[in-house]
N, C-alpha and C positions, 0 to 999 in steps of 0.2 A: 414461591417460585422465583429463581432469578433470572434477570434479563441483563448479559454481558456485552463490554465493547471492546475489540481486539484491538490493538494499536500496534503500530512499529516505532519504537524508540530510539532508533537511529536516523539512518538518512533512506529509509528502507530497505528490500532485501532482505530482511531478519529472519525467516521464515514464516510468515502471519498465515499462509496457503496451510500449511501442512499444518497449523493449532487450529486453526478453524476446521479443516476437515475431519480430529479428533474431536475437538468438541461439538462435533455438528450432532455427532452421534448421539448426546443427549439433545442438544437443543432442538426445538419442534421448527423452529421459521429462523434463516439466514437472512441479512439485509446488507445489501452493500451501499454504503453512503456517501462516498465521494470520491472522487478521479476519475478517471474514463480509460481509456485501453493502453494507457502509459503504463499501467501497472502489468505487475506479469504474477500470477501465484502457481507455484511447481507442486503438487502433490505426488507419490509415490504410495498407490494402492496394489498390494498384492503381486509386489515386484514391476506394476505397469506404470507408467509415468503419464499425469497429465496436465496440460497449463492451461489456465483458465486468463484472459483477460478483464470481461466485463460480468459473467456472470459467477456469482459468489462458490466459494470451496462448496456448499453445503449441497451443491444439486449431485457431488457422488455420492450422497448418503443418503439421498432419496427425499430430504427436506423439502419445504414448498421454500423456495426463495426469491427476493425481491431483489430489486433495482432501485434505487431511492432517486429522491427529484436533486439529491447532492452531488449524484455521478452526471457527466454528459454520456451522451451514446453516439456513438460510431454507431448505426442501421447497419451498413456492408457488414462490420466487423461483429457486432453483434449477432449477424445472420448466419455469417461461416461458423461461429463459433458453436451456434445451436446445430447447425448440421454436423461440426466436428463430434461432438457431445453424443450427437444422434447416433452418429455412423460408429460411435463406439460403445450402443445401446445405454444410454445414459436419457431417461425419462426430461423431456425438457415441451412437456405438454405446457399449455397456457395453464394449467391446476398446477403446475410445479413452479412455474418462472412469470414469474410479474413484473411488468416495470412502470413506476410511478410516471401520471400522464402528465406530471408538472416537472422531469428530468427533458434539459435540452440536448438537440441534436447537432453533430459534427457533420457542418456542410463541407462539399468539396473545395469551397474556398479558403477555408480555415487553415487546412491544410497546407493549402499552395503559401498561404500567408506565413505559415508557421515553419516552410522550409525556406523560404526566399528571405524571410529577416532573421536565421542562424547564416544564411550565407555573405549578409549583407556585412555583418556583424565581425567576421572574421575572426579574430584573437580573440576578441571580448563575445564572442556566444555565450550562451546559458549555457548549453548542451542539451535542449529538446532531444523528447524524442521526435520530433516533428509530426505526432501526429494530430496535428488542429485542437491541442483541450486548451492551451492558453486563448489561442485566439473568440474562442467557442466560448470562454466563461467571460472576456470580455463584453461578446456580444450581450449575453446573459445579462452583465452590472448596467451595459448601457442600455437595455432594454430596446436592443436587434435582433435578440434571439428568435429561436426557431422550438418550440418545444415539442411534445409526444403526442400532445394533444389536437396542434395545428396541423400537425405532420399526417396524423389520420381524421382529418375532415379537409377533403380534395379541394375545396374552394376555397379555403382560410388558408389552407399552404399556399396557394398558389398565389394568393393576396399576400401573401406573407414576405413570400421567395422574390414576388416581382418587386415589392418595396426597398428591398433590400440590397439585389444583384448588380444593379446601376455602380450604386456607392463603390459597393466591393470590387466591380471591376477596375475600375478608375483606378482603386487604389494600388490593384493587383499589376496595371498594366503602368500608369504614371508614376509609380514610385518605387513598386516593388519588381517592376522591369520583367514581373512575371507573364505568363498567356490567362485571357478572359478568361469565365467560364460560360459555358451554353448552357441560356438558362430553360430550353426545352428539353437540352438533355439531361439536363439536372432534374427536372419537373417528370420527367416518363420514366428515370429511373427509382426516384424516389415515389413516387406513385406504389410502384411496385411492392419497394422496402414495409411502404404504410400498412399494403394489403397483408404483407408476410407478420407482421408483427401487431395489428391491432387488437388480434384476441389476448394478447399479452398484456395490454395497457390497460392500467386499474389504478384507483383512489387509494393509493398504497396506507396514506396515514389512517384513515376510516379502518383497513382490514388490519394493522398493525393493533390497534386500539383493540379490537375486536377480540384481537387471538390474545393481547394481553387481560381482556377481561374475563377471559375464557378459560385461566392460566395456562397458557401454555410459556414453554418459553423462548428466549428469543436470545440470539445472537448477532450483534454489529459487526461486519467487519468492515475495517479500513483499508487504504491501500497507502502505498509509500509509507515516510516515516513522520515523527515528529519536527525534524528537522530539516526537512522538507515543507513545511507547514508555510503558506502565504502570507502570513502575518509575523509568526515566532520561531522560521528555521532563517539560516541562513542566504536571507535576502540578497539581491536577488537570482540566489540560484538556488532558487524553489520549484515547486508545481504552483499549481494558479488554484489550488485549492486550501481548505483549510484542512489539515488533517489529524489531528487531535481532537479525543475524546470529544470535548463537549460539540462536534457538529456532529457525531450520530445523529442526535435530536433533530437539528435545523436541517440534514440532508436525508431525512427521512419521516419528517412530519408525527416526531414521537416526544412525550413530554418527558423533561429531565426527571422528577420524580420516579418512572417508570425505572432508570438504570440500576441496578443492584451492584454493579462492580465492574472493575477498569482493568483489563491483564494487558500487559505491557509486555512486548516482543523483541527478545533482548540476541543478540547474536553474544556468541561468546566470546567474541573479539568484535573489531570492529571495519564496513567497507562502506563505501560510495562509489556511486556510478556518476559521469561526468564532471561540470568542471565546481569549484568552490574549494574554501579551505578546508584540511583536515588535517589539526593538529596532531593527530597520533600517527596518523600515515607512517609504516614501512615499507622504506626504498630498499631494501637487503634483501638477501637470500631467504631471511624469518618472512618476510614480507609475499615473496614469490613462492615461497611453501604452502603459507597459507591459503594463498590464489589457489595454486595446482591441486592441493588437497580439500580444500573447500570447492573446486569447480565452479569458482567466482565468474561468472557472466549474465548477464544480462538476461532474465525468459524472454523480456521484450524485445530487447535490441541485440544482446548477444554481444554486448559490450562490456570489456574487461572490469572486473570490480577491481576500485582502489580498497588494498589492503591495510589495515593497521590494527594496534591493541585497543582493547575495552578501553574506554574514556567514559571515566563516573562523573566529570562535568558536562558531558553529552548528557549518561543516563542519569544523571539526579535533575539535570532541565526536564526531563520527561517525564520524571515521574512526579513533580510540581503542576508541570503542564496539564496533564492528562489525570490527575489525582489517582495515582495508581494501585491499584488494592494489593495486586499480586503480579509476579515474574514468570516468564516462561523462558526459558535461555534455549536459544539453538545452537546446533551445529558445536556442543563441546566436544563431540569426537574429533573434532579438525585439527584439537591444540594438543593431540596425544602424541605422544613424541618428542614433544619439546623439554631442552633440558630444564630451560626457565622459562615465564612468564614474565609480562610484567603489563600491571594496569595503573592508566594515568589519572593520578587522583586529586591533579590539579593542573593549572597553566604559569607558566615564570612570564611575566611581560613587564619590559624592563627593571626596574628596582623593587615589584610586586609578583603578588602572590595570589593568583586569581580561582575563587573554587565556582564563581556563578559565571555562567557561559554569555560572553558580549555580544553586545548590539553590532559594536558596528566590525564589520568584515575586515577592514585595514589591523585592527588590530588584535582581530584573530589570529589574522595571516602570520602576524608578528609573534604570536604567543609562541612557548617552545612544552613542551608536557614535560610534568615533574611524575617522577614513576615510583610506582612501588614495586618489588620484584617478590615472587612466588616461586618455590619449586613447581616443575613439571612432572607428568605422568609419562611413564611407557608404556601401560597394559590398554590394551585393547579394551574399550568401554560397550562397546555397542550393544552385546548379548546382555548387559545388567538391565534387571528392571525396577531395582530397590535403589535408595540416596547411601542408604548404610552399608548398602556393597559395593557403592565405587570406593577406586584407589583413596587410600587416605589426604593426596596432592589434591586431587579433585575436588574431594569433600571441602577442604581445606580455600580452595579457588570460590566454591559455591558460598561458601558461608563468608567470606572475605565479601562478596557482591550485597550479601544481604545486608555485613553491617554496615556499610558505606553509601547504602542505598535506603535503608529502613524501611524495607520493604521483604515481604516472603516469596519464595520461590515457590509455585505451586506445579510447574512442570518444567521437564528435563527432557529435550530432543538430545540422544547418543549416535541416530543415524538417519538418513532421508526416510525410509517408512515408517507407515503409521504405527505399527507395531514398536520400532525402534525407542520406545520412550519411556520412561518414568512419572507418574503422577503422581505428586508431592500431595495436594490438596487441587480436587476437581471445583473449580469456581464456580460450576453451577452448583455441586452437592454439597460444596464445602469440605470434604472429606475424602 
């Protein structure tokens, strides 16, 4: 039996929602392990579109899926989102959706905190999406959090909330020029959130363990990209998480031995959403094609994706990173039409020649990409479901990825639904 981790190998946006929602279809148990409702995943089932923030692609497939203690939880946002889910008959019983009682909660202060220092900040912002996870996983490291656990036992919250709202105010009102927060109305409304949600809250690592001894199998998904990653993307304009491969494990209480393989979510080109360098970045008309035709925006914010070409010093840091078994590329119907391609297969920085992707940001900034250039396709890919029936340019684009990557493609998204695809090798069957 295998047990897989989805990852996004960019800055995310890759499509990771829609590989997960096909592979869900074999896998028995979904588990989402880190970020919190910054992320946004878009599926397209049967012509109808749906985005999920916090809880994992696998609940349209009817999977039991989890919440790991590596995500935070937005309560409100996690609430709408099971009524959204609901209201459009999608099974989101406490047997379906679990969230580990050791994942912390996004209080309303975090928030406030997380939009008053991108304001403070001016030019030099991150670009948050300001929804309270930075400030929330700090609390976490400092050990001020608030978890799932505290949150549904009414006198440890309350012990919890009161120890903590003093400080937060202060800082909210003294420095960050922001309004208090009321902390009884914080306290009667989260009260609330506890009762809506505590049939949900379960020893996730224990039942993980369980259904893998049981063999069933299992799929990780992640959110954002590699390069986003807290530690390994482009500091600091990151998420406040780790997001590569190896915290499945630690953000879902499952032991590495347990993984069988790493598929890596590779857009066909390359985008970012807010601020950081992006050496392949197009400013042209190629650049605004790929926008318009890709409908580069934001699920979460609705904020314009910066465009550019595949950069294999992005994807080989990823696939190093993330020890990657296999590829799944998105969205190559977008590049159809173009007369040429071209992917960057290294960086020029000043009298050098750079193929491993740097530390430090000044001298990204300064990098300029060295290209390799491909014929384009004009035919229309989308209705193909075989590798040996695309255009000969395509084939030719795909196997270019593989050997610069050394790594196998085992899936081909040609258009947003789940039909839309090709399976090279399914990474749970192998075949």
């Amino acid at each position: 039996m295998a047990n897989i981790v989805i990852v996004g190998t960019q800055w995310g946006d890759e499509g990771k929602g829609k590989i997960v929602d096909l592979l869900a279809d074999v896998a028995d148990v979904v588990v989402r392990f880190q970020g919190g409702n910054n992320a946004g995943h878009t599926m397209v089932v049967n012509g109808e579109q749906f985005i999920s923030h916090l809880v994992p692609s696998g609940i349209l497939q009817k999977k039991t899926c989890y919440i790991g203690n590596g995500v935070v939880v937005d309560p409100k946002v996690l609430i709408d989102e099971m009524e959204y889910l609901l209201c459009r008959g999608i099974d989101i019983s406490p047997e379906k959706l679990k969230i580990s009682a050791l994942a912390h909660i996004i209080m309303p202060y975090h928030c406030q905190m997380d939009v008053a220092r991108e304001s403070l900040k001016g030019k030099n912002k991150i670009g948050t999406t300001g929804r309270g996870i930075g400030p929330c996983y700090e609390d976490k490291v400092s050990r001020q959090g608030i978890r799932l656990v505290e949150l549904i036992d009414p006198e440890l919250f309350r012990e919890r909330l009161l120890a903590i709202i003093d400080e937060k105010n202060f800082y909210l009102q003294q420095y960050l020029s922001s309004s208090a927060v009321d902390f009884q109305a914080v306290l009667d409304v989260f009260s609330q959130y506890a009762e809506r949600l505590k049939p949900h809250v379960a020893n996730i690592s224990v039942e993980l363990h369980e259904a893998i001894m049981a063999g069933k199998q299992l799929l990780f998904e992640g959110a954002q990209g590699t390069h986003l990653d807290i530690d390994h993307g482009t500091y600091p304009f990151v998420t406040s998480s780790n997001t590569v491969a190896g915290n499945a494990c630690c953000g879902s209480g499952v032991g590495p031995k347990h993984i069988t393989g790493v598929m890596g979510i590779v857009k066909a080109y390359t985008t970012r959403v807010g601020q950081g360098p992006f050496p392949s970045e197009l400013f042209d008309d190629i650049g605004n094609r790929i926008q318009q035709k890709g409908a580069e925006f934001g699920a979460t914010t609705g904020r314009k994706r910066r465009c550019g070409w595949l950069d294999m010093v992005v994807l080989n840091n990823a696939v190093r990173l993330n020890g990657l078994t296999s590829l799944a590329i998105t969205k190559l119907d977008v590049l159809g039409g173009l007369d040429t391609l071209s992917i960057c297969t290294g960086y020029a920085y000043k009298d050098k020649i750079l193929k491993e992707f740097p530390a430090n940001l000044k001298m990204l900034s300064e990098c300029r990409p060295i290209y390799e250039t491909l014929p384009g396709w004009s035919e229309d890919i989308s209705n193909i479901r075989c590798r040996e029936e695309l255009p000969k340019n395509t084939r030719n684009y795909l196997s270019r990825i593989e050997e610069l990557t050394q790594t196998p493609i085992g899936i081909i998204s040609v258009g947003p639904g789940r039909d839309e695809t090709i399976v090279v090798r399914h990474p749970f069957s192998g075949a």
